[in-house]
VOKEDREN-889007 format. One line per 4 residues: number of its first residue (from 1); their letters; for each residue x, y, z of N, C-alpha, C, O, CB. Coordinates in steps of 0.05 Angstrom, whole numbers. Glycine has a CB too. Example, Ala and Ser with C-alpha at 12.3 -4.5 7.8 and 13.67 -1.06 7.14 Angstrom:
1) AS) 264/-114/156/246/-90/156/264/-66/156/285/-66/169/226/-89/181 | 257/-45/142/273/-21/143/258/1/157/268/23/161/282/-12/114
END
This chain:
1) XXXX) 17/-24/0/0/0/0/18/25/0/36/25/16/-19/0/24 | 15/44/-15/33/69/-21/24/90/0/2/93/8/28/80/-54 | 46/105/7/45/126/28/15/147/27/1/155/46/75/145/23 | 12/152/-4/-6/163/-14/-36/163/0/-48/183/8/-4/152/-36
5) XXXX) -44/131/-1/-66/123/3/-62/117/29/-83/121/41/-74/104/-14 | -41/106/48/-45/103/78/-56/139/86/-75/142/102/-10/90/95 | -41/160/74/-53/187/86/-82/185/73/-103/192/85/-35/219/77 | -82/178/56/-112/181/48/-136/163/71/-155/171/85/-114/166/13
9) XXXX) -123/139/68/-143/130/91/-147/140/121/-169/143/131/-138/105/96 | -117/148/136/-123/154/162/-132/183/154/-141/192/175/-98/151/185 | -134/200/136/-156/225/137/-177/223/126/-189/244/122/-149/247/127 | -192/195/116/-215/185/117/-231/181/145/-255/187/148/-211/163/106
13) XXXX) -213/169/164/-225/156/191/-219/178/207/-215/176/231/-211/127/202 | -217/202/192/-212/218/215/-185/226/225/-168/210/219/-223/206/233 | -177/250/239/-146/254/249/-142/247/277/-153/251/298/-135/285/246 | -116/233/265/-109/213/293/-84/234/320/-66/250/314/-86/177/277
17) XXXX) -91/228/338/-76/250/357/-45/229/365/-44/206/375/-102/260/394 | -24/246/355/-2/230/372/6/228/391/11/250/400/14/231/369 | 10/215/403/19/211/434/48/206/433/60/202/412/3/186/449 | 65/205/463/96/203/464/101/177/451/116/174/431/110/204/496
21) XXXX) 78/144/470/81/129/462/86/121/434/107/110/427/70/122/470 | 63/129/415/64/130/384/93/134/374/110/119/363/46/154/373 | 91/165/383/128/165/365/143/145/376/152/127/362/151/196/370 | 146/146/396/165/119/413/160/97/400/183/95/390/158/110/444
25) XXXX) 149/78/393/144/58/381/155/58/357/173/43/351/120/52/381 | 141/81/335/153/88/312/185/87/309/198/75/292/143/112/306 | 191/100/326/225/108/319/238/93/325/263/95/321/239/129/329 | 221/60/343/232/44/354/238/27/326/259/16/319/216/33/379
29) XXXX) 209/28/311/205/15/281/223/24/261/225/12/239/177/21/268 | 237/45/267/236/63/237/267/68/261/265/84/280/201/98/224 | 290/56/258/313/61/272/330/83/261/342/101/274/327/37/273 | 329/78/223/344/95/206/321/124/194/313/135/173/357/71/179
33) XXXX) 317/127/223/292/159/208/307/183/212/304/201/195/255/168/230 | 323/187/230/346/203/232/359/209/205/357/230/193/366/191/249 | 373/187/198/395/178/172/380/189/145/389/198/124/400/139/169 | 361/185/153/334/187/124/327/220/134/317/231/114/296/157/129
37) XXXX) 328/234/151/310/255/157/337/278/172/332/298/186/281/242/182 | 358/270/164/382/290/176/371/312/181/375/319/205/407/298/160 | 353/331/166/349/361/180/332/352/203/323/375/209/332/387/160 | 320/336/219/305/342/232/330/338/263/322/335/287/277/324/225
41) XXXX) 356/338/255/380/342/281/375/372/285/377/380/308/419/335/273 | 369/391/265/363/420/273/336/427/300/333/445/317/354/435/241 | 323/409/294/297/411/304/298/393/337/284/397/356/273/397/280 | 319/376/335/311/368/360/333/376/381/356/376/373/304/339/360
45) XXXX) 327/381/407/352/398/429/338/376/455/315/367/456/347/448/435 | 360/373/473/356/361/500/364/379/520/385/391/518/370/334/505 | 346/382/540/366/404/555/383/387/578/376/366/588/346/430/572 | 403/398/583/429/397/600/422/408/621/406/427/624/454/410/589
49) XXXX) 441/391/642/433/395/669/445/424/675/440/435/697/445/371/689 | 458/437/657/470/465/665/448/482/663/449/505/672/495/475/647 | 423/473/649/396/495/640/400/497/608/378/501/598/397/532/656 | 422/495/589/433/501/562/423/481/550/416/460/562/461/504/558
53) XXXX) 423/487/514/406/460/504/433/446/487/452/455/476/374/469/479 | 426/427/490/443/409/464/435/398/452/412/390/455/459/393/464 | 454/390/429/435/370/397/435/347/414/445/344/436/457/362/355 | 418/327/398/414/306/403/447/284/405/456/266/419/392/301/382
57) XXXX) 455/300/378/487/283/367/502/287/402/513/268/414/514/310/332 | 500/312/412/520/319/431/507/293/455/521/277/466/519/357/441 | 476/295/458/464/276/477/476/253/478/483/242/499/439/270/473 | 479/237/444/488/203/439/511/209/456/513/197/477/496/188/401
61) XXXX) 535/230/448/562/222/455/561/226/480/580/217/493/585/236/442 | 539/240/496/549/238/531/542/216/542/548/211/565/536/260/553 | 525/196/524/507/176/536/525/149/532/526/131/549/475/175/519 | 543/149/501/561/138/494/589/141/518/598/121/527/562/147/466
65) XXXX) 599/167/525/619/167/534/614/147/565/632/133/575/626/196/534 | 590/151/573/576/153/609/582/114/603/590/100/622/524/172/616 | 576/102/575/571/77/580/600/63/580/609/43/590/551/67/561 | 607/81/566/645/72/554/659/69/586/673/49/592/668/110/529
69) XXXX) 655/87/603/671/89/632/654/68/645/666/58/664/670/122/650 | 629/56/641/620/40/657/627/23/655/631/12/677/601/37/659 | 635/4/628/649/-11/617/672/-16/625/681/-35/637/650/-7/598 | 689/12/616/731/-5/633/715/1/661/725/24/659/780/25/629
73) XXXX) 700/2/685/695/-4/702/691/-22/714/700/-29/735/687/2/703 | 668/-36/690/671/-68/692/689/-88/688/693/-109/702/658/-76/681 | 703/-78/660/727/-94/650/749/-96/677/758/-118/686/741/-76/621 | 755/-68/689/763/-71/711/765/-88/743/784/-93/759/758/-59/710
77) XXXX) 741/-92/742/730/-108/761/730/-138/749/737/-155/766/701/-98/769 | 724/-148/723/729/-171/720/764/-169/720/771/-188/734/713/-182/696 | 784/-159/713/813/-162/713/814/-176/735/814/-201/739/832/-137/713 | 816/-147/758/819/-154/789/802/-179/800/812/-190/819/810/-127/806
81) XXXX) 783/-187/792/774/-214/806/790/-247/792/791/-269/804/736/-214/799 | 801/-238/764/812/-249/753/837/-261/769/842/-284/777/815/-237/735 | 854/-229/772/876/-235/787/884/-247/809/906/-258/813/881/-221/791 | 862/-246/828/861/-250/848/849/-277/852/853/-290/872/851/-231/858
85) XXXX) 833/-286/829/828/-320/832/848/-338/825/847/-362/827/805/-331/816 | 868/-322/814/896/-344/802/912/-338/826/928/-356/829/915/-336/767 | 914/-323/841/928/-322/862/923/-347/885/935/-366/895/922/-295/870 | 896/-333/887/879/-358/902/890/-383/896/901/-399/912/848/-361/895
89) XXXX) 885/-386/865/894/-423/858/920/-428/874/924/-446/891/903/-432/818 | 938/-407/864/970/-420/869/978/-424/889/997/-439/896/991/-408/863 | 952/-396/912/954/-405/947/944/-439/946/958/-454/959/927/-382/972 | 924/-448/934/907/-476/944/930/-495/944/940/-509/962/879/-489/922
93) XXXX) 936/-490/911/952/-507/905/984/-519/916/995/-540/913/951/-499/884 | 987/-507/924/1018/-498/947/1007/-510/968/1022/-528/977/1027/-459/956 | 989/-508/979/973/-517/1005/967/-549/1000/971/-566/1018/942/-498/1009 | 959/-554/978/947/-585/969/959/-605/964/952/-629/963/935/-587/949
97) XXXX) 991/-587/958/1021/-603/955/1032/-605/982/1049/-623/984/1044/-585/936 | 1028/-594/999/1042/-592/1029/1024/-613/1041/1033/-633/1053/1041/-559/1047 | 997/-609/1039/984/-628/1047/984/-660/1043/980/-678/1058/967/-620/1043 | 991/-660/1016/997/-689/1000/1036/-699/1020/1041/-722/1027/1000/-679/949
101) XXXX) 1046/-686/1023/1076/-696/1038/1065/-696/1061/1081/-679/1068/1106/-678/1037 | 1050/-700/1082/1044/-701/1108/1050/-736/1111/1044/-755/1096/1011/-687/1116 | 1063/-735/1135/1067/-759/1143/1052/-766/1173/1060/-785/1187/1097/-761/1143 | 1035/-754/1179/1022/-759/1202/1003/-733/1211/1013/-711/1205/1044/-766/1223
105) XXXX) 978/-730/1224/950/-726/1224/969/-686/1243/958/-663/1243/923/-761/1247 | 986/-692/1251/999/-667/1266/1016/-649/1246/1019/-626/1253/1019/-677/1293 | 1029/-658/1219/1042/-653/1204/1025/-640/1181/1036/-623/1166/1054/-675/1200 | 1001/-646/1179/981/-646/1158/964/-619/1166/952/-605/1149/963/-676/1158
109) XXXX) 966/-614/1191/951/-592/1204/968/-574/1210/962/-551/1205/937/-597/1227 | 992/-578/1221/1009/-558/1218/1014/-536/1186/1017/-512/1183/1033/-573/1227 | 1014/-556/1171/1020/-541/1137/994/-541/1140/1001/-556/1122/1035/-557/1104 | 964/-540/1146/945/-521/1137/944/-500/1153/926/-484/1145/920/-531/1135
113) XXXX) 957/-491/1175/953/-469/1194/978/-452/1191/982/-434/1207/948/-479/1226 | 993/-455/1174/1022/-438/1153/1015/-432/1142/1018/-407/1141/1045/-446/1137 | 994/-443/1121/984/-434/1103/970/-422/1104/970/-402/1089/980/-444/1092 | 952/-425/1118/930/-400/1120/939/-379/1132/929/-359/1120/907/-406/1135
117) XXXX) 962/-368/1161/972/-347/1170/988/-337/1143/981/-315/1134/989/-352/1196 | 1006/-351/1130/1024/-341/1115/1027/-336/1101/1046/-322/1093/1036/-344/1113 | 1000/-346/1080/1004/-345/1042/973/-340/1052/969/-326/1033/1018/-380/1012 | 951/-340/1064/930/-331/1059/923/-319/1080/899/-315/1082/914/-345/1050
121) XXXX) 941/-308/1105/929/-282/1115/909/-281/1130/895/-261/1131/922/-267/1098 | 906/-296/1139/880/-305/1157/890/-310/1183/907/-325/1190/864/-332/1146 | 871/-288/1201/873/-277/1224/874/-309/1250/890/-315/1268/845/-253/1225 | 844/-325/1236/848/-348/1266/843/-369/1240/835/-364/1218/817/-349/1302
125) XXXX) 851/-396/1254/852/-421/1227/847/-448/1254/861/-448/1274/894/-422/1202 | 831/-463/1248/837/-478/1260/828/-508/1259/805/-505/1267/835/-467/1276 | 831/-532/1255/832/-559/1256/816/-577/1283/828/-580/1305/862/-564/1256 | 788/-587/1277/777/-602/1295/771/-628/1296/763/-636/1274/760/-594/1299
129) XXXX) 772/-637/1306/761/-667/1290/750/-687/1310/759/-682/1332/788/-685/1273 | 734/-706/1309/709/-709/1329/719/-740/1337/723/-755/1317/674/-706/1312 | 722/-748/1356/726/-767/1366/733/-775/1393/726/-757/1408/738/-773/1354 | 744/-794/1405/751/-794/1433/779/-800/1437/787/-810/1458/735/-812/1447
133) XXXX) 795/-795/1416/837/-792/1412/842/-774/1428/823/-759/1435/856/-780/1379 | 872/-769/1439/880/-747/1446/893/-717/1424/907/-719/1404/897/-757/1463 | 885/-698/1434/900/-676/1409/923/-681/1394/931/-704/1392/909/-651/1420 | 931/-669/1387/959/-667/1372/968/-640/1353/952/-626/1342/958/-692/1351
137) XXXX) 999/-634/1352/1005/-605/1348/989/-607/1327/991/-622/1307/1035/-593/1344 | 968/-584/1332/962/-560/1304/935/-571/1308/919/-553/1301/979/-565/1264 | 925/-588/1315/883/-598/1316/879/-603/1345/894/-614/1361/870/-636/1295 | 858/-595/1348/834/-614/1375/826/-638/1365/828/-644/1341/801/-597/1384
141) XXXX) 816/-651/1382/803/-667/1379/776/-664/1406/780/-662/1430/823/-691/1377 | 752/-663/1391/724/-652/1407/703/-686/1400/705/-705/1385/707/-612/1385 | 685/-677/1418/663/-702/1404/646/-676/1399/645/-652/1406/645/-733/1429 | 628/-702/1375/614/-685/1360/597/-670/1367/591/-648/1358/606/-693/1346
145) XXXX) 584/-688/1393/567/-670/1412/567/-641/1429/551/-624/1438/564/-683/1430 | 588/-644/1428/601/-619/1434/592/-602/1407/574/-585/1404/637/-622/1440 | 607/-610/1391/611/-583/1368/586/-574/1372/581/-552/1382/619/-589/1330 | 558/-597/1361/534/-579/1352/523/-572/1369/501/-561/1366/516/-587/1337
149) XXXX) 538/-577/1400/520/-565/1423/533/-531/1424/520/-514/1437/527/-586/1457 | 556/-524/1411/561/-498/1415/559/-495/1386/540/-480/1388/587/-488/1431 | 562/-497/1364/560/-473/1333/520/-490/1326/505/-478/1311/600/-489/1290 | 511/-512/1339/477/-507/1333/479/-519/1302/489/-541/1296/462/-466/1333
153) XXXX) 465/-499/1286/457/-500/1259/471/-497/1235/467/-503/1212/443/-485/1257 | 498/-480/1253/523/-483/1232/540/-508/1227/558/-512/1211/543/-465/1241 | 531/-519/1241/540/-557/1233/519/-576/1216/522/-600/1215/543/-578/1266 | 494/-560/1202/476/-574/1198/485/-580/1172/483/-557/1163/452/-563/1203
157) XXXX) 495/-597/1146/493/-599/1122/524/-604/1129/539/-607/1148/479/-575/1102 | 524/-603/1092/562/-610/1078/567/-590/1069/587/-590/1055/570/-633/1051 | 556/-572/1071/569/-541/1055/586/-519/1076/579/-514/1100/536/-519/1041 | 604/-511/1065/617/-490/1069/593/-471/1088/570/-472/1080/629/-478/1040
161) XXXX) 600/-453/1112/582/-443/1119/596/-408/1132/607/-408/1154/568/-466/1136 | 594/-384/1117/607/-367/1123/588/-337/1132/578/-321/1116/626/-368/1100 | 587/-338/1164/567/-318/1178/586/-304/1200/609/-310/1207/538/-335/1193 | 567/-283/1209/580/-272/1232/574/-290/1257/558/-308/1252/570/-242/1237
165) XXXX) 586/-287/1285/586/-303/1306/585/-295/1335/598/-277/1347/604/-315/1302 | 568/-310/1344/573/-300/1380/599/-303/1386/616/-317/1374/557/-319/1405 | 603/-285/1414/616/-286/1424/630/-315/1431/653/-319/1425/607/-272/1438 | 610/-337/1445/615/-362/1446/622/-386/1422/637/-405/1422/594/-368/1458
169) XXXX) 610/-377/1407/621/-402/1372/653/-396/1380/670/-412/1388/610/-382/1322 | 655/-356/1374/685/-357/1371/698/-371/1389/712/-391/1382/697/-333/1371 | 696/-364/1411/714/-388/1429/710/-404/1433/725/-415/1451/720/-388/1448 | 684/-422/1419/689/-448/1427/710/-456/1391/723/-477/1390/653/-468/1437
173) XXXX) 707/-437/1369/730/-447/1352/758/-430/1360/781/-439/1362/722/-442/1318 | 753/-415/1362/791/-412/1368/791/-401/1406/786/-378/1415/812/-374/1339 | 796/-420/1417/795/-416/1441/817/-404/1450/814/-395/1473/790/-437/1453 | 841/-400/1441/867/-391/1462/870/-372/1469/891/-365/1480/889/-393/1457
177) XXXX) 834/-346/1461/834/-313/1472/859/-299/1457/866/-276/1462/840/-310/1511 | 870/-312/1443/887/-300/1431/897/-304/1391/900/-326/1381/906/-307/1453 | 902/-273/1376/909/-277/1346/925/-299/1342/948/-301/1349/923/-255/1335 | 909/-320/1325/927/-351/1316/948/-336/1298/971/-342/1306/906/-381/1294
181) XXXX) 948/-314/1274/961/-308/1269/984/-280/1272/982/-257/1263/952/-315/1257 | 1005/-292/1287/1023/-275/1291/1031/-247/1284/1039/-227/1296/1036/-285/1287 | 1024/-253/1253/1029/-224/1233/1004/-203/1237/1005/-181/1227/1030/-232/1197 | 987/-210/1248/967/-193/1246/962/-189/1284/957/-207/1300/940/-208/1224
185) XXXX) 963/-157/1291/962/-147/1312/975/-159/1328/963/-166/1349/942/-142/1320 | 1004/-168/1324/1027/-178/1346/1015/-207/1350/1030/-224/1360/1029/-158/1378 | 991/-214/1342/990/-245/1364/980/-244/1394/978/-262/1409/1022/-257/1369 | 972/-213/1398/967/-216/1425/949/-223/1432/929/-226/1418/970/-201/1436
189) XXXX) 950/-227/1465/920/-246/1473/905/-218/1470/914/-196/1464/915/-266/1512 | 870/-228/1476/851/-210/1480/827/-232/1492/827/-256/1490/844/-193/1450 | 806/-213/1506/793/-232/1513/772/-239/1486/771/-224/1466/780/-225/1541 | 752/-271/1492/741/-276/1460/728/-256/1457/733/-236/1470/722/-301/1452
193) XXXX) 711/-257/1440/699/-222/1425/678/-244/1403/679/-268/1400/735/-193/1399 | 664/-229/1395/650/-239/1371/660/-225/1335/666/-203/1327/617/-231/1380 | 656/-250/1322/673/-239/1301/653/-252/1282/629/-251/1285/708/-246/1298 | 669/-269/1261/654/-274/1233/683/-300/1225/707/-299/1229/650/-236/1206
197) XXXX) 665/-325/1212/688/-343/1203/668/-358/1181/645/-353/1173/704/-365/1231 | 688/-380/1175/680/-394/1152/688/-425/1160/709/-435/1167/696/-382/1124 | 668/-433/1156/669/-465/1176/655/-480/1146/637/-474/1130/640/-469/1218 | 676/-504/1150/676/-529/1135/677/-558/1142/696/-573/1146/694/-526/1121
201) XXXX) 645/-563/1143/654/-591/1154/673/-609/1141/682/-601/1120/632/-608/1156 | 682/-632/1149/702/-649/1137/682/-679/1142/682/-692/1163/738/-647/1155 | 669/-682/1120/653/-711/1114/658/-732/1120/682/-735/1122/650/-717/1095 | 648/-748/1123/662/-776/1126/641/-799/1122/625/-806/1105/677/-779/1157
205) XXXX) 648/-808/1147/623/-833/1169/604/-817/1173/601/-828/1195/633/-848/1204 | 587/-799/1173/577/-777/1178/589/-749/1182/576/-731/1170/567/-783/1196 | 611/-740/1196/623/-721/1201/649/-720/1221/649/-724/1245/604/-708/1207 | 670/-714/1204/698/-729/1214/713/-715/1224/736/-721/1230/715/-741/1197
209) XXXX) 696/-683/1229/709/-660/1238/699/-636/1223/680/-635/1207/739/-662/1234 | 721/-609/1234/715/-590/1207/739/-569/1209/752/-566/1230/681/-573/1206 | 741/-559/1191/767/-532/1189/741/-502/1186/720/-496/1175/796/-538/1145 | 759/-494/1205/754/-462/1198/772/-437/1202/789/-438/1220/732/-454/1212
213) XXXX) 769/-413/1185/784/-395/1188/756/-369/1195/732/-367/1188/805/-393/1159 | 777/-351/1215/766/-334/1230/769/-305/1228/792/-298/1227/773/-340/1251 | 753/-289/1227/763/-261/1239/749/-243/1264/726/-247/1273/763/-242/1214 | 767/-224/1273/748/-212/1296/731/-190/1287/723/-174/1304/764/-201/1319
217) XXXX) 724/-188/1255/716/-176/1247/689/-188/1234/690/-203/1214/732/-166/1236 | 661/-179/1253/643/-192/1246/626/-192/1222/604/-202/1220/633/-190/1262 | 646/-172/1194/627/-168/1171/653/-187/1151/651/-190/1127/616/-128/1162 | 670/-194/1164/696/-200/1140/680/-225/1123/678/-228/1098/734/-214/1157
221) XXXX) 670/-244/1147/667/-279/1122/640/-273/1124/629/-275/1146/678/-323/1134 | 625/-264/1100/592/-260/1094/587/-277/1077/604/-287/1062/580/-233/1083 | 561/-283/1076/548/-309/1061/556/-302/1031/561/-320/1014/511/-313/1065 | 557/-279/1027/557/-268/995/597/-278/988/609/-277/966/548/-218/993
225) XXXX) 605/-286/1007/634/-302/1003/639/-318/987/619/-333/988/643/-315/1022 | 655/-327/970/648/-350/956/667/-377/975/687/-368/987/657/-345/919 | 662/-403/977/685/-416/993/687/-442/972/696/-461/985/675/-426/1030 | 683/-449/950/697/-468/929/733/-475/939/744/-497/938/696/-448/894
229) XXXX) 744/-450/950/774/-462/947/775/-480/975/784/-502/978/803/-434/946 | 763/-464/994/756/-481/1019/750/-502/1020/763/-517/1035/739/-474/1031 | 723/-516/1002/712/-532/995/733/-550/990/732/-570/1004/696/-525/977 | 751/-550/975/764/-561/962/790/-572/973/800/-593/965/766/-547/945
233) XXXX) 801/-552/995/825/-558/1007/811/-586/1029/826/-605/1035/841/-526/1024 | 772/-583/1043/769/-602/1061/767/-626/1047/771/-646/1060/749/-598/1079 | 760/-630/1018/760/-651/1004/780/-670/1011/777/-692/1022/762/-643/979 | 812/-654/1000/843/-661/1006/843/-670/1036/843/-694/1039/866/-633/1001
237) XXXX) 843/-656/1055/838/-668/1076/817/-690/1086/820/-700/1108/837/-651/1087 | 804/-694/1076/777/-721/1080/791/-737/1071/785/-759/1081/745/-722/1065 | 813/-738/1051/823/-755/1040/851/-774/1047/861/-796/1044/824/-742/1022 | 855/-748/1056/887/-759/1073/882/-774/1105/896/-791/1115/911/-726/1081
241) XXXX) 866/-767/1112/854/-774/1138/857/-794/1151/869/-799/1172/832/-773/1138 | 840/-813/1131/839/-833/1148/871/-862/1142/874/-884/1153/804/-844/1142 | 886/-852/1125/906/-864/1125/928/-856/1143/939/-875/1155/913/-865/1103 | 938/-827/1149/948/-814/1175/943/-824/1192/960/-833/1207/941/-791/1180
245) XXXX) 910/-828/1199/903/-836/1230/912/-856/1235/915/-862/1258/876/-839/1240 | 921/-879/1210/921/-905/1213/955/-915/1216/967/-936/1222/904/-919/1187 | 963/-893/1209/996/-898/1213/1001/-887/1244/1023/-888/1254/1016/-878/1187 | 985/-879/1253/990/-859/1286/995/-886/1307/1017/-886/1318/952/-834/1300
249) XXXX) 980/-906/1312/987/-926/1328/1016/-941/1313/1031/-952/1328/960/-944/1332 | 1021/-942/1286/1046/-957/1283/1066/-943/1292/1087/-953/1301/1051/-964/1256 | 1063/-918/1290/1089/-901/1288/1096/-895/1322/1119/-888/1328/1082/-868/1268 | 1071/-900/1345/1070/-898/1376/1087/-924/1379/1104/-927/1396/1037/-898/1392
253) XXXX) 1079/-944/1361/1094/-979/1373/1121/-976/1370/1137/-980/1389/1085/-1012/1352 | 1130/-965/1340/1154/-955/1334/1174/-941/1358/1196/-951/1362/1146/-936/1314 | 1166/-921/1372/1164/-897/1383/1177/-910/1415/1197/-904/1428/1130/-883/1380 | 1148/-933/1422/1159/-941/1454/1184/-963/1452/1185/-970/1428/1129/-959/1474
257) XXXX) 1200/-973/1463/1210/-988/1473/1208/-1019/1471/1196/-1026/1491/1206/-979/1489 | 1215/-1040/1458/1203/-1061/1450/1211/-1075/1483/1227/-1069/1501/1218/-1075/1417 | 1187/-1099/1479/1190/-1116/1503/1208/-1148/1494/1203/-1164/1477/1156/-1122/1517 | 1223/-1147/1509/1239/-1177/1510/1227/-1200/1519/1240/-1222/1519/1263/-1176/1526
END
């Protein structure tokens, strides 16, 4: 149907009133009406927040420039998260290799509580594990009843679990009133306090323990955290576990005194 006769018909049925929507739709239809209609850049002005008018051309490029900076903003932010997740790896990974040379269940916990003060900076770190053994350097050993009688609901599931904390969680996970890591505020004691950590059970037979790292800062480990590398280091440890535990009585027989 020719342009001709569409004006002919809509001034048959009468004149139609335009509305914002109308043009809006249209120009949504009609993308190249500009390109096709160049003088009508004379006719159209936006005003500027100074009160002054500008062409439309000047509008695209402030709208263009505003998106361009939002962009290396973003680009930015993906770099830096980039960077910082390959860092992460080479911390796990360094950690997953130290862990793999452990020759016993005290050896194995010691290189995860280096690792976490030293290559990942983490204020409290610490190694539990549920049974009725005696401790050994670098872990407790708690019954389980215990744990969920003091962290509750934060022992409920297999997932990584990273919230703020009473006063009591914290010390019942890092009990010694005092910074596990040295580098951060001298190491000195303080009394417990409430802070924020990231607790990982360690699976098993039901539940074979758990690792967590701490701060006295109750907004640092928030749920919006991600814990995959965490995840991953208790995997390695679920794994080494129960062959460690099983070399601990050979290596005590070794250790005492043989009988004649």
């Amino acid at each position: 149907m020719s342009a001709s006769k569409e004006s002919a018909q809509v001034t048959a049925s009468g004149p139609i009133e335009l509305n914002d929507e109308m043009v809006q739709e249209y120009l949504k239809d009609n993308g190249d009406f500009l390109q096709r209609h160049p003088e009508m850049f004379d006719h159209l002005h936006i005003s500027h927040a100074s009160g002054s008018a500008v062409s439309l051309v000047e509008k695209q490029v402030s709208v263009l420039r505003e998106r361009n900076i939002d962009m290396r903003h973003r680009l930015k932010t993906l770099t830096n998260n980039a960077r910082d997740n390959d860092k992460l790896y080479a911390q796990t990974r360094a950690l997953v290799l130290k862990l793999l040379e452990s020759n016993s269940v005290s050896t194995l916990a010691q290189a995860f509580n280096n690792a976490m003060h030293k290559d990942f900076g983490v204020e409290h770190a610490t190694i539990i594990l549920f049974g009725d053994g005696l401790a050994g350097s670098g872990y407790r050993v708690e019954s389980a009843e215990e744990a969920k009688k003091a962290l509750g609901s934060l022992m409920r599931g297999s997932k990584a679990v990273c919230c703020a904390l009473r006063k009591e969680e914290m010390h019942y996970l890092f009990p010694s009133g005092k910074v596990s890591n040295p580098d951060i505020q001298g190491g000195r004691a303080k009394a417990a306090q409430a802070g924020s950590a990231a607790i990982m059970p360690l699976p098993g037979n039901g539940q074979s323990g758990l690792i967590a790292v701490g701060s006295s800062d109750p907004n640092y480990y928030s749920s919006s955290m991600g814990t995959m590398f965490l995840e991953h280091i208790a995997d390695v440890i679920v794994r080494l576990l129960p062959g460690l535990q099983a070399l601990a009585p050979k290596a005590a027989a070794q250790a005492s005194p043989g009988e004649e």
